[in-house]
N, C-alpha and C positions, 0 to 999 in steps of 0.2 A: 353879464351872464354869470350867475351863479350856479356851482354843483356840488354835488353830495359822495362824495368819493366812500366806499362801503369795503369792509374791511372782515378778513376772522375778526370778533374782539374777544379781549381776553378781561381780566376784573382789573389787572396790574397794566394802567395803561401808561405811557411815556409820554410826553410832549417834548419835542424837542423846539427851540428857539433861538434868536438869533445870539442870545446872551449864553445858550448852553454850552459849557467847558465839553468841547467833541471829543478828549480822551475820556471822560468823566463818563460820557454820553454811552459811549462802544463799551465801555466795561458793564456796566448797567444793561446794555440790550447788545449782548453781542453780535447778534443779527446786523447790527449796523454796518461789520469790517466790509460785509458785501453791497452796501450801499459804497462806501467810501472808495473801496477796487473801482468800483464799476465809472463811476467819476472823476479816476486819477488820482486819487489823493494816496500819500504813502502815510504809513506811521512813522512816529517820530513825531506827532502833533502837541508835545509838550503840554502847555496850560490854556493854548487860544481854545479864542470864544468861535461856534459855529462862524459868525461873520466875517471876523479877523479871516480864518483858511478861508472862507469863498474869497474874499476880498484880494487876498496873498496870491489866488492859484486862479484868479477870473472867474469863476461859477457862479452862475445866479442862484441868487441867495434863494429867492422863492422856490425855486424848483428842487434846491437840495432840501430844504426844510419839509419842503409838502410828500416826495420821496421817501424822504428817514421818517418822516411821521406815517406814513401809509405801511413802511415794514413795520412800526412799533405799534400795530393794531389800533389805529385811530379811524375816528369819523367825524369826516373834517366836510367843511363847508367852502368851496373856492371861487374869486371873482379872477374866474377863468382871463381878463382881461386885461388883467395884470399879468399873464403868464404870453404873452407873444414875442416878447421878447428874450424868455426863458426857453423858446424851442430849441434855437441848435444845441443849448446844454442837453433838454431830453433827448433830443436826441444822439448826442454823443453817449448819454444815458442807456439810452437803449440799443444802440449800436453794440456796447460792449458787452449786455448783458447776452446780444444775439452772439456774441462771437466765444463768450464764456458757456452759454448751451452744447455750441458746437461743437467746441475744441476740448472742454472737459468734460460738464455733465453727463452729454450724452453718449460717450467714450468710456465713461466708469461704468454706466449701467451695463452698457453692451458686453462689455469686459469680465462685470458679473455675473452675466448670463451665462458667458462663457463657462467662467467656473461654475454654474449650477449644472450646465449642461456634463463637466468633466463627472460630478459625484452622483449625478442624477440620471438611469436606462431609458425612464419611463419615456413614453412619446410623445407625452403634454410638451414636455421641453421642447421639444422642435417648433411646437406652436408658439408657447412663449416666444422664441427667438425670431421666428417670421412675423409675428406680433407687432414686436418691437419693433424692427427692422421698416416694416409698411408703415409705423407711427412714425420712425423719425424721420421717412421720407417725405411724410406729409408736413413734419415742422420743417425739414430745408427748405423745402417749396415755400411754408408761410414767410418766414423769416427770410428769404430771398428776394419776394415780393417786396418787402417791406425794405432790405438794405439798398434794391436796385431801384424801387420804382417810387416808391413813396416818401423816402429820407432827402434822397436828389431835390423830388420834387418840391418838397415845403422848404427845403433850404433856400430853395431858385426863388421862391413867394416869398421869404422874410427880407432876402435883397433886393425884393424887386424887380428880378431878371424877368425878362421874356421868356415865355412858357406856352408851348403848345397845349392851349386851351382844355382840348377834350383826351389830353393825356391820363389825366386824372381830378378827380374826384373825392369829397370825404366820403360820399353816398357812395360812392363805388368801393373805396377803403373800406368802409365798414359793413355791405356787402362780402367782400374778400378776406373779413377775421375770423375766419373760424376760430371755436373753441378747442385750443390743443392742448384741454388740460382735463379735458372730461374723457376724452379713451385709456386715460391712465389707470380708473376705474378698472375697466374690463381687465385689463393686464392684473391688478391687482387680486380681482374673485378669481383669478386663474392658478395665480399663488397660492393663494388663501382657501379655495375650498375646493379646488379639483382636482389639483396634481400632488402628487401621494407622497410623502417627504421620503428619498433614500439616505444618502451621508451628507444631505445638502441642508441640514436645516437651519446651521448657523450663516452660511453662504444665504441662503434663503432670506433670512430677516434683516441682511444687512442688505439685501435687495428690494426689499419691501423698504426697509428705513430710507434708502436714495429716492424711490418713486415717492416716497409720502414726502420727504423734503423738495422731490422737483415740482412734485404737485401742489404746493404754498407759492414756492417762487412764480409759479408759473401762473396763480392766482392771481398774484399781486403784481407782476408782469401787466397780467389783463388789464387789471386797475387802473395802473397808469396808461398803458395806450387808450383805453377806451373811457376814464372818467376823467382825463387828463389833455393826453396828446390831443385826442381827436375832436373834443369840443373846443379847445383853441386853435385847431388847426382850421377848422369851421367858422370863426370868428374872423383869423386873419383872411380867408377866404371871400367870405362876404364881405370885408372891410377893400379890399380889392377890385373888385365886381362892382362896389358902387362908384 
């Protein structure tokens, strides 16, 4: 099974490989350090080749290459079937990206609101901040979903463990992914064309800058769970069942 992993694309596009010098790599598309966190790896990565660190640090190699290529605006082509072996990486992958949402991202924005709300009367602000607040409730709940019920689950399927059956589902998974990157919008026109700037406008655009950055990550987040994760997780699935 083949798929078409879709991307922002930009004109200046990157390939990354198994022979790419990875300090070489991150200086050229700095976006990378956050693939590289999210997978354990520290700096100090001297002159090895991409392969060399997965090799050093155990990562499969497919999965970090198809990863740092989907941040560096690619549109790649994947024999999803080679990657079943690469799950528990993604999802150590995505484990920590859920746990970097929670414990930073969405603690800076909240925090900036705060200080909009300290230089800011108007009463939009309270909306913003109840906004926020019922969004990020709705990401705890996805990503909860996803740490308690679905990560367990495919790990229990790639060992082969016994599994209650009608526990779970890809069709039910992918039923259950909301899009948690499209109410950032709203939050934004709120910013942007409704609420009346007081002594907040520098507070203000470095709060627009965090939403427009969470709102990529959170793009390309989508990407991999759902052009990725969940068509090999459907593969090992089926491969199961027969």
């Amino acid at each position: 099974m083949f798929i078409k992993l879709n991307v922002m694309h930009h004109d200046d596009l990157y390939i990354l490989t198994p022979e790419s010098v990875l300090s070489k790599a991150i200086i050229a598309q700095p976006i990378l350090l956050q693939v590289v966190n999210r997978f354990g790896l520290k700096l100090g990565l001297g002159s090895a080749s991409v392969q060399e660190i997965c090799d050093e640090n155990n990562i499969n190699l497919n999965v970090f290459i198809c990863v740092s290529n989907l941040y560096t605006n690619q549109h790649l082509e994947e024999d999803l079937s080679s990657f079943i072996d690469g799950l528990p990486a993604m999802i150590e992958y995505l484990s920590n990206s859920h746990h970097e949402f929670l414990d930073e991202k969405y603690p800076e924005i909240k925090h900036q609101i705060k200080l909009l709300s300290q230089l800011n009367s108007e009463k939009g602000v309270l909306m913003v901040d109840k906004f926020f607040d019922e969004y990020f409730q709705e990401v705890r709940d996805h990503l909860a979903y996803e740490n308690e019920v679905v990560f367990p689950h495919v790990l229990s399927m790639v060992k082969n463990e016994e599994i209650v059956q009608d526990e779970f589902s890809v069709s039910v998974y992918k039923d259950k992914h909301d899009d948690i990157e499209e109410k950032l919008n709203d939050l934004k026109n709120l910013l942007i064309k409704y609420l009346p700037v007081q002594q907040d406008g520098k507070v203000r655009i470095e709060l627009l800058r965090m939403l427009n950055d969470l709102e990529k990550e959170l793009h390309i987040h989508s990407e991999i769970e759902e052009g990725l994760f969940m068509p090999t997780v459907e593969i090992l699935e089926k491969s199961l069942a027969q």
